[in-house]
C-alpha positions in Angstrom: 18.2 -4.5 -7.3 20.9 -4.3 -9.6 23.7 -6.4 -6.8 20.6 -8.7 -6.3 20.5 -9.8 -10.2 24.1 -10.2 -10.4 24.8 -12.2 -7.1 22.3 -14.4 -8.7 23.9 -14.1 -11.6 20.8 -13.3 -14.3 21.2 -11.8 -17.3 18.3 -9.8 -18.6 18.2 -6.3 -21.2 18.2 -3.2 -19.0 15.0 -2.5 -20.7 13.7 -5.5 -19.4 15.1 -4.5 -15.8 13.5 -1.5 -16.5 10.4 -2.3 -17.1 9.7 -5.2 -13.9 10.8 -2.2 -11.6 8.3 0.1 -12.8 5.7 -2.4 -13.1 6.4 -2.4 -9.0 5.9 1.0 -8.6 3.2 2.6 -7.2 0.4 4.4 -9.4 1.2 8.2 -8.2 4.7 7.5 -8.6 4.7 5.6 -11.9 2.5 8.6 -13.4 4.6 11.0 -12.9 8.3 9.0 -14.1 6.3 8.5 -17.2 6.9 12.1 -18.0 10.4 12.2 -16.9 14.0 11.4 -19.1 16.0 9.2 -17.6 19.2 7.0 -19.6 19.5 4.2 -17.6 18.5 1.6 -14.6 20.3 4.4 -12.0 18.5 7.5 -13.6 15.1 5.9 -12.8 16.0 5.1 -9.7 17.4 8.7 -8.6 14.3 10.3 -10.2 11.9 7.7 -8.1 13.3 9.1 -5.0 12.8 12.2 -5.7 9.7 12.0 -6.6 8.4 10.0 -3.9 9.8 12.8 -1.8 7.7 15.5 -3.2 4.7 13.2 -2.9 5.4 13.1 1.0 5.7 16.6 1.1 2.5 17.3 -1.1 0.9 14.8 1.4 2.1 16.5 4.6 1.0 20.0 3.1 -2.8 18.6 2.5 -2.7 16.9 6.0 -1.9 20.5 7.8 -4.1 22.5 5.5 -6.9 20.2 5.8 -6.8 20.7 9.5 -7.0 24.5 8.9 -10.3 24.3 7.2 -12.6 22.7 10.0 -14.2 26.2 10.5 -15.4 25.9 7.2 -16.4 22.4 7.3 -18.7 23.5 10.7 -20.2 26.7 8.7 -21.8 24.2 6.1 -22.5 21.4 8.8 -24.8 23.7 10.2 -26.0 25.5 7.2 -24.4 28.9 8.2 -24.6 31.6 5.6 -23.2 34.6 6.7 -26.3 36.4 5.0 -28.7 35.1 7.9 -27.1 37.0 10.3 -28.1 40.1 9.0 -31.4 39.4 8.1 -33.9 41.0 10.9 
């Protein structure tokens, strides 16, 4: 973004900079750079990455542990309680 703006040669406050870039990001992402210090236009970007990283990897994890769980899922599609089957 940064060689973009100057091959076109405008000149705005890093703040402003700043603030267009994280008006662009997305609403997970943007949450969590909120809490984060950062000192300039290259922090944010460093920090963005790696939190859209661990996103991807908390992602992944509820993808695989979601599969996991179909058991369950059955159990209460068919009203199973595991009290029934020791009732006479």
């Amino acid at each position: 973004m940064e060689f973009l703006i100057l091959e076109v040669g405008i000149q705005e406050e890093p703040r402003l900079i700043i603030s267009r870039f994280q008006s662009r990001l997305n609403f997970d992402t943007r949450d969590k750079i909120e809490l984060l210090p950062y000192n300039d236009f290259n922090d944010l970007v460093q920090l963005c990455v790696r939190v859209e990283e661990q996103l991807k990897r908390k992602s992944s994890f509820k993808k695989s542990y979601s599969s996991t769980s179909y058991v369950t899922k059955e159990y209460r599609k068919y009203n199973y309680s595991p009290k029934e089957k020791d009732k006479p």
